[in-house]
Residue frames relative to the residue before (quaternion, step in Angstrom):
aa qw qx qy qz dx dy dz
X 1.0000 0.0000 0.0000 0.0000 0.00 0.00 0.00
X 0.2980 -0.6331 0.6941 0.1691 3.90 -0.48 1.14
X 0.9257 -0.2750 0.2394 -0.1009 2.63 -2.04 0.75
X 0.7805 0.4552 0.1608 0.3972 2.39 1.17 -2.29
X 0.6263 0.6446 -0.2479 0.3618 2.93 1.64 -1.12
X 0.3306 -0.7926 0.4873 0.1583 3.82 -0.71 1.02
X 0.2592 -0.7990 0.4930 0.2266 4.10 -0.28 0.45
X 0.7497 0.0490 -0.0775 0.6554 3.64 1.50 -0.64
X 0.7187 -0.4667 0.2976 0.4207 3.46 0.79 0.48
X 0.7359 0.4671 -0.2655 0.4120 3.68 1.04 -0.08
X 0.8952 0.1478 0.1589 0.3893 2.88 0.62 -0.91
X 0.4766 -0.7950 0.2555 0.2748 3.49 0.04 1.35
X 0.2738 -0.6293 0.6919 0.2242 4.16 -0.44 0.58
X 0.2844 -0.7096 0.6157 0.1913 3.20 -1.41 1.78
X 0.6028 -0.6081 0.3210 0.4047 3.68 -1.21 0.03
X 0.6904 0.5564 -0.2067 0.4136 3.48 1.83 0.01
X 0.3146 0.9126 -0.2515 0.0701 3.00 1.81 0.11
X 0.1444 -0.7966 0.5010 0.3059 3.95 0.71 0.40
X 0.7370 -0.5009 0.4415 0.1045 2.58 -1.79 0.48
X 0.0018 0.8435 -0.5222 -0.1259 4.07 -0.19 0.59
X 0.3021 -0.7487 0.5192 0.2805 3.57 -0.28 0.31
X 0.5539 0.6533 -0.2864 0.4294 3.05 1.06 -0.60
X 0.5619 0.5671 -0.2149 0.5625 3.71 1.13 -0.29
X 0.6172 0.4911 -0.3070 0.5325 3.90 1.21 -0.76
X 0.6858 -0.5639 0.3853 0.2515 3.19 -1.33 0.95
X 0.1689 -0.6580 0.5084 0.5292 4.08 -0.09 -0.08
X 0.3019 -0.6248 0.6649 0.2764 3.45 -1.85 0.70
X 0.6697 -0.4644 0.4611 0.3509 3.28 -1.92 0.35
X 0.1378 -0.7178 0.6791 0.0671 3.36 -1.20 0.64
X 0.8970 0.0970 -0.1561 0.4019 3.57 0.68 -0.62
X 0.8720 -0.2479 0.3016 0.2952 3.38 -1.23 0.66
X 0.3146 -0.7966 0.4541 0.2454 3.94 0.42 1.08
X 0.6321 0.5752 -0.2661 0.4459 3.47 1.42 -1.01
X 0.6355 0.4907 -0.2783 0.5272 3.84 1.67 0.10
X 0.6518 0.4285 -0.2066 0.5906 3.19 1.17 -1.02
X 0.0085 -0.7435 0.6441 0.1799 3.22 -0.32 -1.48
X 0.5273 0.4788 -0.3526 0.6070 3.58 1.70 0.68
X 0.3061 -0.4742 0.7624 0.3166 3.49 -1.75 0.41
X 0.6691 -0.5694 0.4049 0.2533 3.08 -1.73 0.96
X 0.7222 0.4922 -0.4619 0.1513 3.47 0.18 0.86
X 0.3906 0.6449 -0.1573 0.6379 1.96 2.36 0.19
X 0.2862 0.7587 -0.5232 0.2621 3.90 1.50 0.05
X 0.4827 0.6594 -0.4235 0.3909 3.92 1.12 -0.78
X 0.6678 0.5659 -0.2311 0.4247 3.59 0.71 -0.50
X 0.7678 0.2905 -0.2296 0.5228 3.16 1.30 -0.32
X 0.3494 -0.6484 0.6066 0.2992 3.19 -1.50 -0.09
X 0.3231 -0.7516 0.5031 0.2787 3.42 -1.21 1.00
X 0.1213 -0.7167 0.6829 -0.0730 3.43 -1.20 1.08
X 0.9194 0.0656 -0.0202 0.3874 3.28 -0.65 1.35
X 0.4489 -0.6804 0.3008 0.4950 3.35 1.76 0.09
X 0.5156 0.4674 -0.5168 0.4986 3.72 1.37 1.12
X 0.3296 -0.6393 0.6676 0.1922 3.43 -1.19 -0.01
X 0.2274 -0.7233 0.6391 -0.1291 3.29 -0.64 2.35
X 0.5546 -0.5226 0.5797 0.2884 3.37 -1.54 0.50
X 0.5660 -0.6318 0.5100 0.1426 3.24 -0.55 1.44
X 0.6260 0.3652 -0.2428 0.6448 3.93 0.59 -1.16
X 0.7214 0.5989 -0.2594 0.2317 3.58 -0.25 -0.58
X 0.6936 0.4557 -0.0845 0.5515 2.50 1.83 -1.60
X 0.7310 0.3069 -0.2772 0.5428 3.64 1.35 0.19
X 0.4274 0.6291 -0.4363 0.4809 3.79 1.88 -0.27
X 0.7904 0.3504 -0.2816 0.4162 3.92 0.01 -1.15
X 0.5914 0.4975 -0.4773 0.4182 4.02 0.48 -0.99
X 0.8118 0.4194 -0.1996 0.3538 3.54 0.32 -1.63
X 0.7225 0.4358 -0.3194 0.4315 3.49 1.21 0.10
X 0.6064 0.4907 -0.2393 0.5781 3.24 1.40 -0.06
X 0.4003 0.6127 -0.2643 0.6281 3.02 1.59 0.37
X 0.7712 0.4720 -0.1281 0.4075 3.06 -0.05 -1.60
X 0.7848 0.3475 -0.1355 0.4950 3.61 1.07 -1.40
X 0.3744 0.6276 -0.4257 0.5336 3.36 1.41 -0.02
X 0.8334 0.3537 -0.1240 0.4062 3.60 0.13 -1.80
X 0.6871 0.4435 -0.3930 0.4204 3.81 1.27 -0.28
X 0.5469 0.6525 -0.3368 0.4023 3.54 1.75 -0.35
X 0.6880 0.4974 -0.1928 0.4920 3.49 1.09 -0.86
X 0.8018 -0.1740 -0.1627 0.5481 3.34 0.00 2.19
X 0.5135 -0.5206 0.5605 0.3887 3.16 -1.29 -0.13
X 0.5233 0.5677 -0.6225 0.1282 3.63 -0.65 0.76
X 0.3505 0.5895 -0.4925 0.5357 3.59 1.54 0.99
X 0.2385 -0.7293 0.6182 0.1707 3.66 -0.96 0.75
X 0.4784 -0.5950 0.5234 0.3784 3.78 -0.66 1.25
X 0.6036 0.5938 -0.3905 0.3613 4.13 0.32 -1.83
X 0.5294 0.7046 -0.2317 0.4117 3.84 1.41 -0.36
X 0.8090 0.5533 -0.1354 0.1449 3.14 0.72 -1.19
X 0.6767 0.3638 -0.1627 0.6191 2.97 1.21 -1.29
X 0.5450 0.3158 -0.6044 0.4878 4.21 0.90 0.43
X 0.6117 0.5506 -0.3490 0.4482 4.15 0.42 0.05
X 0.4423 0.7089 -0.2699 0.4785 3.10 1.47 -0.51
X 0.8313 0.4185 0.0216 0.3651 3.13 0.24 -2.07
X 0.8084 0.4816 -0.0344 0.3368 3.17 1.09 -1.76
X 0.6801 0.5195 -0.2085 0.4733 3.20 1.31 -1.62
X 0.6698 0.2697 -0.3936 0.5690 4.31 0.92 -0.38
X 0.6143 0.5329 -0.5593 0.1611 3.88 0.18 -0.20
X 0.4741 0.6721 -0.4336 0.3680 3.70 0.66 0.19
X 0.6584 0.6262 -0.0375 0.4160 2.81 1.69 -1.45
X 0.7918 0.3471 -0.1280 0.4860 2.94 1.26 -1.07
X 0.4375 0.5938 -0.4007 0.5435 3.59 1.79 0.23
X 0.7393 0.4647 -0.2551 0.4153 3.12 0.56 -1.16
X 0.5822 0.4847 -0.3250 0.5661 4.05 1.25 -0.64
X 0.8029 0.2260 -0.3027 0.4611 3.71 0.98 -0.28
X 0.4233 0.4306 -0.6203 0.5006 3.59 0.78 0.33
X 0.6147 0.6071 -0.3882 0.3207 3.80 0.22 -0.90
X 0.7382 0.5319 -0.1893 0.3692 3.22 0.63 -1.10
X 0.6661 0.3578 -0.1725 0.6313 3.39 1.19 -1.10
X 0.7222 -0.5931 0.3146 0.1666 3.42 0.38 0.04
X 0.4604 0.7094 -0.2834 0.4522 3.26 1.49 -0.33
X 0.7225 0.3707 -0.1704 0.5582 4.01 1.49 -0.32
X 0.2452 -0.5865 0.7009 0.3233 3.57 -1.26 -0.49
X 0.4768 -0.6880 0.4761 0.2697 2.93 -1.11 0.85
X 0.0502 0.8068 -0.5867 -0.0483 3.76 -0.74 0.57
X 0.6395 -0.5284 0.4753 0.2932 3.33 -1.39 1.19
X 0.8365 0.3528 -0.2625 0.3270 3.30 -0.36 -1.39
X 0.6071 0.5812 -0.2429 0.4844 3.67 1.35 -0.80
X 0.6527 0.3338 -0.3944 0.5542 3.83 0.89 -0.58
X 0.5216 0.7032 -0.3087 0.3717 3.62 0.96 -0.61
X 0.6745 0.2239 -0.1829 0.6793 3.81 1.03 -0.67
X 0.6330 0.3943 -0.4737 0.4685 3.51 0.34 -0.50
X 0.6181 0.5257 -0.3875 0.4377 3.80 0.32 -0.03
X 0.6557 0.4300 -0.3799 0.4908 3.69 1.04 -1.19
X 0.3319 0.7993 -0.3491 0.3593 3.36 1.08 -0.39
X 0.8940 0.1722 0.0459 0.4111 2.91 -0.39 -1.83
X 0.3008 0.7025 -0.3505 0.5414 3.40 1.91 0.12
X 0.4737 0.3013 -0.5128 0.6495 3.64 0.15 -0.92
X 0.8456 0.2953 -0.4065 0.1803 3.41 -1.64 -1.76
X 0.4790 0.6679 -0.4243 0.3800 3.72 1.09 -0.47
X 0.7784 0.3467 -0.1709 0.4947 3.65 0.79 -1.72
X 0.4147 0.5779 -0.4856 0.5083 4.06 1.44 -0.11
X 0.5742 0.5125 -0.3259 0.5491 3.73 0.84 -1.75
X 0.8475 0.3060 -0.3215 0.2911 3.47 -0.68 -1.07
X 0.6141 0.4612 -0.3532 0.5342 4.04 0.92 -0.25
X 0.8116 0.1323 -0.4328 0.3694 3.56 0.53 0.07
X 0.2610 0.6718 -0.5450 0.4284 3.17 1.12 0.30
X 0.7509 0.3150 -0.3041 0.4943 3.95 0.15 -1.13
X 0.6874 0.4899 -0.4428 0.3025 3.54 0.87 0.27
X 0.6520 0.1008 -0.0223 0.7512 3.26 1.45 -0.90
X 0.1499 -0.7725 0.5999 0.1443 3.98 -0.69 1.05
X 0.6820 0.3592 -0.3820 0.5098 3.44 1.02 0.93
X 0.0905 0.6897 -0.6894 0.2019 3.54 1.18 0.97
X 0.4562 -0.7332 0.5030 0.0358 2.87 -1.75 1.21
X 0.3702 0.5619 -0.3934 0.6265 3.26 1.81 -0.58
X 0.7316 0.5791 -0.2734 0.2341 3.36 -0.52 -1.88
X 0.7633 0.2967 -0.2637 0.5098 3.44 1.01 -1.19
X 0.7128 0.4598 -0.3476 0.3996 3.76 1.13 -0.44
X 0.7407 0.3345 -0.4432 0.3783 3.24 1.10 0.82
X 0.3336 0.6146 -0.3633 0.6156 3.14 1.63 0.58
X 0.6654 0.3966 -0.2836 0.5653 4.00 0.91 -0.43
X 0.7431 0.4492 -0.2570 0.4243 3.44 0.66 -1.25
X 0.8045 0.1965 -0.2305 0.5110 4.38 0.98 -0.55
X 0.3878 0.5352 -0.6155 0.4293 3.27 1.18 0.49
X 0.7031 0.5024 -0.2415 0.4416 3.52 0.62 -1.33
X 0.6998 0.2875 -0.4439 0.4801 3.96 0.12 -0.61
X 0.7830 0.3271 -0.3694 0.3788 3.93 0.69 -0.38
X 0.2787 0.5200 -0.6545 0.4728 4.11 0.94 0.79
X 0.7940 0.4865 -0.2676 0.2477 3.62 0.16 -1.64
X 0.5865 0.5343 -0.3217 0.5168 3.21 1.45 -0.64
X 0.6169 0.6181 -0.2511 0.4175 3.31 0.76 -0.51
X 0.5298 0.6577 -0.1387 0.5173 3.41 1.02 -1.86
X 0.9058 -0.0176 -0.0647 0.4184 3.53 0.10 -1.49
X 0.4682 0.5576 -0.5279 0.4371 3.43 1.05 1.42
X 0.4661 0.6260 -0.2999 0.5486 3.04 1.71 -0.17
X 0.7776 0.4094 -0.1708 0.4455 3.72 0.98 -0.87
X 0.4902 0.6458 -0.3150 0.4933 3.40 2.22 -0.64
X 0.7165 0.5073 -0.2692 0.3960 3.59 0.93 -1.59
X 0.5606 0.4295 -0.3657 0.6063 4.09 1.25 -1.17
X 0.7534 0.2118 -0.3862 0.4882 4.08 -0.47 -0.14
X 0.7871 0.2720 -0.4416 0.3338 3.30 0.04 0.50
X 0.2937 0.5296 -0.5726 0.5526 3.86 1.60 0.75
């Protein structure tokens, strides 16, 4: 390679340049159905087993399958409970997944981490009365109501990050 030769039009490429790896894109290593991130986004996860797991995930399902396990077993859960657990215990969660999203936060481990055990309880409340009545009305209007405010949050951090490349 001479001298002379230009790679973007500025600026000559020497003939000894090394190689940085650091400079390569990261590639996926794990399973999208573990991660639910593209690898530059791997920060989001924790590595378990030499995969990289969704960090929320990895404390959203145990503690809610828990949770509904342990409210199903007798009556010492009060029903008059539910639907204010419902509502209350993921909405931290879900502010905090849309402030994230648009941009208005930094993401932090330890903060999506409790805000998740959080909404975990209302997940494993959701998931025991769901197996009682699979047309709880609560159940589906809060399953309609933060699915929906956190697509949008998404949707128009997604539209913040392209207008501002």
């Amino acid at each position: 390679m001479s001298a002379d030769r230009f790679d973007d039009g500025n600026e000559p490429l020497e003939p000894w340049q090394p190689y940085d790896a650091s400079l390569d894109p990261p590639v996926a290593d794990t399973p999208m159905y573990l991660s639910h991130h593209w690898p530059a986004d791997y920060d989001r996860c924790a590595v378990v087993g030499g995969f990289h797991v969704c960090r929320r995930c990895l404390v959203l399902y145990p503690v809610a399958l828990v949770t509904g396990i342990a409210i199903s077993i007798g009556s010492w859960w009060p029903d008059s409970l539910n639907a204010l657990v419902l509502w209350l215990f993921p909405l931290p969660g879900v502010i905090e997944f849309v402030l994230d999203n648009v941009g208005a936060i930094r993401y932090s481990p330890v903060r999506q981490m409790w805000l998740s055990a959080a909404g975990a309880v209302a997940a494993g409340v959701g998931y025991s009365m769901y197996l009682k009545d699979t047309f709880d009305a609560t159940v589906w209007a809060v399953v309609a109501v933060y699915t929906t405010v956190c697509v949008a949050g998404v949707v128009i951090g997604h539209y913040r990050k392209r207008s501002a490349a």
